[in-house]
N, C-alpha and C positions, 0 to 999 in steps of 0.2 A: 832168672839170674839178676843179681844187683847191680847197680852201677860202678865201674873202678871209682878210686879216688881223683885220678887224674880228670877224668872225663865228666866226674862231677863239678867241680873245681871252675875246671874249661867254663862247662853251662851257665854256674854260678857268675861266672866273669863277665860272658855274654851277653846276661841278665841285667849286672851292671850296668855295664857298658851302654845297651839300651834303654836303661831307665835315667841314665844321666841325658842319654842325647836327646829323649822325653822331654826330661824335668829342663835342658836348657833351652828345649825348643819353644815349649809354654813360656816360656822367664823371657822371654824377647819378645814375641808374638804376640797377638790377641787371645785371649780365654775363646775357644771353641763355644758356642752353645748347643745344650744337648738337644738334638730334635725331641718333639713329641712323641710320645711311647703310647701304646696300649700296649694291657698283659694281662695274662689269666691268673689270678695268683690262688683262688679258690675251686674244687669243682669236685660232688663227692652225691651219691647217691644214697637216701636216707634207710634205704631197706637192705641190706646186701641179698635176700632173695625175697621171692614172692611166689604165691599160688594163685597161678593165672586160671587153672583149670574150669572154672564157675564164667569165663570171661569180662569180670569186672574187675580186677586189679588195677591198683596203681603203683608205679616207682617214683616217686619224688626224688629229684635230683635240682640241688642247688649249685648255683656258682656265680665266683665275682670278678669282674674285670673293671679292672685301674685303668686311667687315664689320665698320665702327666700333664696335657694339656690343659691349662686352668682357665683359658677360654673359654673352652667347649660346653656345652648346657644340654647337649644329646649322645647318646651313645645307643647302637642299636644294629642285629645282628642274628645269626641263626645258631644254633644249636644241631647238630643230626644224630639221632638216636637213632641202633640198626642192630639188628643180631650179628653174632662173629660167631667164626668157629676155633675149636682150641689155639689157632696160632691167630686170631686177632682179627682172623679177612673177614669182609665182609658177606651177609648172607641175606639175598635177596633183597629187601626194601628198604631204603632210611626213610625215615620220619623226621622233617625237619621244623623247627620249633622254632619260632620267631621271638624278638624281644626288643627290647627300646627301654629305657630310663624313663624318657615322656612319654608312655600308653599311646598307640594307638587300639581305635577299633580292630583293626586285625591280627593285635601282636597277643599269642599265645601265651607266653610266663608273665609272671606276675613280679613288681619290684617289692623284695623283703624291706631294703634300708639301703642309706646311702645317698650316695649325691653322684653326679655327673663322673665325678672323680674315682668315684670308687663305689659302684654298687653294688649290691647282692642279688641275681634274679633265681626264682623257684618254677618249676613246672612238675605239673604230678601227671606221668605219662603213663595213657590207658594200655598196658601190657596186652600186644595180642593172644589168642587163644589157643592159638596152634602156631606149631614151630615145626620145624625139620626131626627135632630130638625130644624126648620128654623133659628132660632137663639142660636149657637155651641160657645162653650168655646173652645179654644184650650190654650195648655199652654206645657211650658219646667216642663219635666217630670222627665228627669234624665240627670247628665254631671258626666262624668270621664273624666279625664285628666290625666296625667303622663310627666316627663321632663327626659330629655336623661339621669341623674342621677340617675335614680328610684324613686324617687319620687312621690307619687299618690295621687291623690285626688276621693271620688266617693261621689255624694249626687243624693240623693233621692227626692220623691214629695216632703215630711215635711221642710228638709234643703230648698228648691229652694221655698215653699211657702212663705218665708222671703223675697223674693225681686218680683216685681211685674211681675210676670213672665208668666203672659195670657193676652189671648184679647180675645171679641168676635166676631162672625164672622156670616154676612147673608147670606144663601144656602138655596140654593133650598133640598129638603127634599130627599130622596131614599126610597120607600115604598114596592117594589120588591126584590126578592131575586136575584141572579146569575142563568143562563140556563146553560147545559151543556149540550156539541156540542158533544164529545164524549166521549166516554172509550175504550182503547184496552191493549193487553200486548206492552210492550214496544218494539223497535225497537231491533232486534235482539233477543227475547225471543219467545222461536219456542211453537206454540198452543199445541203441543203434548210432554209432560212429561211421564219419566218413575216412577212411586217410588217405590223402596224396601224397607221402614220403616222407612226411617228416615224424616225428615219436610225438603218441599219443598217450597223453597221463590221463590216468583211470584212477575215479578214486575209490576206495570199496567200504563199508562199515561193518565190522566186524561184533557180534555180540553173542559174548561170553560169560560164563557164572563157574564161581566155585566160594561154596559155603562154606569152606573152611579157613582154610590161609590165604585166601582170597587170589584172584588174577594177577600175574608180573606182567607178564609182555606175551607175547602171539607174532606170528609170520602165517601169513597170503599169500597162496604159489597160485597164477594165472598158468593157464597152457592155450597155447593155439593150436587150431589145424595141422600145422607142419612140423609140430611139436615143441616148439621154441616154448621155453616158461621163463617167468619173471616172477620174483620173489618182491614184498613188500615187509614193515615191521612192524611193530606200536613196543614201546614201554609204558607202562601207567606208572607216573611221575606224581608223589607227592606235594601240594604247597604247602606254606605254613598255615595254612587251614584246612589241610586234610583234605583236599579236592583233592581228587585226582584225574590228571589231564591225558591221552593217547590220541596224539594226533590234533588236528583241527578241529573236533570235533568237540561240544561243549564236555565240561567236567562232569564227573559221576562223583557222587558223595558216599563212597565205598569202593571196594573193590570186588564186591561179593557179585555182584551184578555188574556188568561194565558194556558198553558202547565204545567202540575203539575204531578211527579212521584211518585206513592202512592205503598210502599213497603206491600207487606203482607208474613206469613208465612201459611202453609197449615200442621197440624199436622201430625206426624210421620204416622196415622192410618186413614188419609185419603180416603175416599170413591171414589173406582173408576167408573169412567164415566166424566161428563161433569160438570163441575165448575162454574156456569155463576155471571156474575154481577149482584143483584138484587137489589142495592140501591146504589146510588151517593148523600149525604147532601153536600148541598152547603151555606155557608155564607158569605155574603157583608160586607163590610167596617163598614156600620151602625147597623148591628145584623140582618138583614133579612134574611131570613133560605129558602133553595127552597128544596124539595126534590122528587127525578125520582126514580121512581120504574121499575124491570123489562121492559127493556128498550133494543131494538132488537140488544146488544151486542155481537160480537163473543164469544163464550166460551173457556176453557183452559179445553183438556180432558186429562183427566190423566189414567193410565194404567199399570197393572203391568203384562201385556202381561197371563194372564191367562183365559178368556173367547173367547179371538180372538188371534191369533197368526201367527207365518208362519214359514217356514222352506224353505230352498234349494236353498240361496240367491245365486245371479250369477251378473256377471257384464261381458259386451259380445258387441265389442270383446274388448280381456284384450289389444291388441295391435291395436293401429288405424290411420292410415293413412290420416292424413287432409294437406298434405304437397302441394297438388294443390286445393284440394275445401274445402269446413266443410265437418263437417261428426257427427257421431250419436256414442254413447253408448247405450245401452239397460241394465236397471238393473230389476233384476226379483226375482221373490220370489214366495211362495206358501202359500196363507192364510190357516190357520187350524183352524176351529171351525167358519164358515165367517155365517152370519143369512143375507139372504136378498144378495143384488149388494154390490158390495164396492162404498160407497158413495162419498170418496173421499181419493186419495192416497198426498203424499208429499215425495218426495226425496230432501236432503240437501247435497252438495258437496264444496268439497274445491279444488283448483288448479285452472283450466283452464275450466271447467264445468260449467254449470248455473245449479243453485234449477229450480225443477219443479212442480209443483202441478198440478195435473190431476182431473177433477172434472167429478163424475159416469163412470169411465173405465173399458170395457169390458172385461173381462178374456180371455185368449187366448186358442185356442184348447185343450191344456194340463191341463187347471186350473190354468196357471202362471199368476200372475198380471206384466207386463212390462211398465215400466215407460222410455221413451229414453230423452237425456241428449245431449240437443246442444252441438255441438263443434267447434266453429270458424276457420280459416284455418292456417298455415303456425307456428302460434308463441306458440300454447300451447301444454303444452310438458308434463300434467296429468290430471287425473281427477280421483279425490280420493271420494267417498262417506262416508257422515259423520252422514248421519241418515235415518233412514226410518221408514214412519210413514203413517198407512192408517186406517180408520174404517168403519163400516158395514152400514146397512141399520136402523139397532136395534140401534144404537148409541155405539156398543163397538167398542174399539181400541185397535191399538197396537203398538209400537213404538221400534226400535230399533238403536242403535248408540249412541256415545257419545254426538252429539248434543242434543239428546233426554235424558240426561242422563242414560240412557239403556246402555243395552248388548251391547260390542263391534262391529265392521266390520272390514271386513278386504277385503274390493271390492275398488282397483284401478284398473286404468287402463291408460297404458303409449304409448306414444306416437312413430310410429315405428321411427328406428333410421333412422339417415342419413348416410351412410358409405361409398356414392359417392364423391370423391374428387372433387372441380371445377375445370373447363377446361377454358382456356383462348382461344377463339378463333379469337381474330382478336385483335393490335395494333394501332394506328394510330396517326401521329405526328401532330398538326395543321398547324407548320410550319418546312420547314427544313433549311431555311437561316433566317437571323435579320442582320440587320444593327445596330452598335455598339452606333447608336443616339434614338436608340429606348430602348436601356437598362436602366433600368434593365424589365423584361419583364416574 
């Protein structure tokens, strides 16, 4: 329904009225100056579809962004290209595309024309091969940009749906989820923990494959003894170089194959015994979901040295002579409260020493468990243990050392000295005359 006359009239006057107390507000005042702008005013993709099926496709997509600010001599900013589904959401991964006016080594698009002020950038974006659908939308999802003067710009799907800013795309479909090759604790997180009460983080690495639409994200379900579980996650996060990062753990240069570090914590009151993995969810690019259950994972035994324990650590001999061949240490200890064979021992050292792990070793006449500890010849000069860790037949354990977060050690052992001086027993010149044509020599 239209407006009455009356009511338009009104508006009309209103209008007035505030363009006059405008126009005499400026007319006494200082001229405002405008801030510095950025704007998108360009942004269109050069193929409206493509046949991705072959997996070498590309979509070229240009666009330009102004900047009012006449100072400025940088402009520089990303791009996110991402599947949607018919109402525009987003669908599994963006892809995000780097850019700059002045080039860097790392900036993705390329500058067509233009100046600081107003440039055009192009990027021909490799169309994945698989989608959720045979026939996938993909579109610029989101751009921020910024100019060496601070100056920022951020738009959203809404803002970027104003300029034609999708194509569609033919692919082969992905109806599978992601397999996963394995789970363990990460490199350097030793399988036997101590804890005294407070929460222990565990870190796990996860590795995954899906040859089609590649790996999204994954979750890590720990369980205890007492049944308590803890959930962990990874997303694999694109840069503008197409790394892709999950977790702490270095980047994968795909998603087809991935390594992913899935951090979990284990509460302060923690149940001790054996930890195991009993679920790995895995999702693909397309929303496909795999999930492994109880799955023949090593487990993380935890301990707070009260059902299995030991006493009467030794490390033997404290002084050791490797100065013409290798030679051995012996570290020892006395299980207390042992159920069953010791299933399996683990000594950790630092210096000049190798870790050992001994798998079902037999106790020695006295009841000692001795674990010995290569020592190569001539150049190492200690060997410090840094944890020790063994458990039963029953599945208790017991760990102690700082690497175990445990009870201190205090077992080195150093290398005997050298206190012979060298002797020089023989000289010998090569030559004792030269001729002065043969100099310098």
């Amino acid at each position: 329904m239209g407006l009455s006359t009356a009511t338009a009239v009104g508006r009309g006057v209103t209008g007035l009225l505030a363009g006059a107390l405008l126009v005499g507000g400026t007319a006494t005042g200082a001229e405002a100056t405008p801030k510095p702008r950025l704007a998108l005013t360009a942004l269109a993709f050069a193929q409206p579809s493509v046949d991705a099926t072959s997996g070498s496709a590309r979509a070229t997509v240009e666009w330009t962004v102004t900047d009012t600010e006449q100072a400025a001599t940088n402009v520089l900013g990303n791009v996110v290209i991402q599947q949607v589904d018919p109402d525009g959401r987003p669908i599994g991964r963006g892809y995000p595309v780097s850019f700059a006016f002045q080039r860097k080594w790392d900036t993705r698009a390329t500058v067509v024309s233009g100046t600081a002020q107003s440039a055009t950038y192009r990027y021909a974006f490799p169309v994945p091969r698989y989608a959720a659908v045979a026939n996938a939308t993909w579109a610029v999802v989101g751009l921020t940009a910024a100019d060496d003067r601070g100056t920022e710009l951020s738009l959203g799907r809404s803002r970027l749906g104003d300029f034609p800013n999708s194509f569609t795309a033919t692919e082969l479909t992905d109806t599978t989820g992601p397999s996963v090759e394995n789970a363990y604790l990460t490199y350097g997180q030793p399988e036997y923990r101590y804890v005294d009460g407070r929460p222990v983080a565990v870190s796990y690495e996860v590795v995954a494959a899906d040859y089609e639409a590649g790996v999204l994200k994954g979750e890590l379900t720990v369980r205890g003894p007492d049944g308590t579980t803890v959930t962990g996650g990874f997303v694999l996060e694109a840069d503008s170089n197409r790394q892709y990062k999950c977790g702490a753990g270095p980047a994968n240069g795909d998603t087809e194959e991935v390594r992913c570090q899935v951090d979990v914590e284990l509460p302060a009151n923690a149940g001790t015994g054996d930890w195991k993995i009993t679920r790995v969810r895995l999702t693909d690019n397309t929303g496909n979901v795999a999930v492994y259950r109880n799955q023949a994972f090593a487990p993380l035994h935890l301990t707070r040295n009260a059902v299995l324990k030991a006493t009467d650590f030794s490390i033997s001999p404290k002084v050791f002579n490797n100065w013409t061949s290798p030679t051995e240490v012996t570290v020892g200890l006395k299980p207390v409260g042992l159920s069953g064979a010791i299933a399996s021992a683990t000594v950790l050292a630092t210096g000049d020493c190798s870790d050992q792990t001994v798998e079902a070793p037999a106790l020695e006449a006295d009841g000692t468990l001795a674990v010995r500890l290569w020592i190569s010849p001539i150049y190492p000069r200690s060997c410090t243990v840094t944890g020790i860790a063994f458990r039963d037949g029953s599945g208790n354990s017991a760990a102690y050392g700082a690497a175990y977060g445990g009870p201190a050690l205090d077992l080195t052992a150093t290398q005997l000295p050298d206190s012979i001086d060298p002797v020089a027993t023989s000289a010998v010149l090569s030559a004792t005359e030269m001729r002065a044509s043969e100099m310098p020599q």
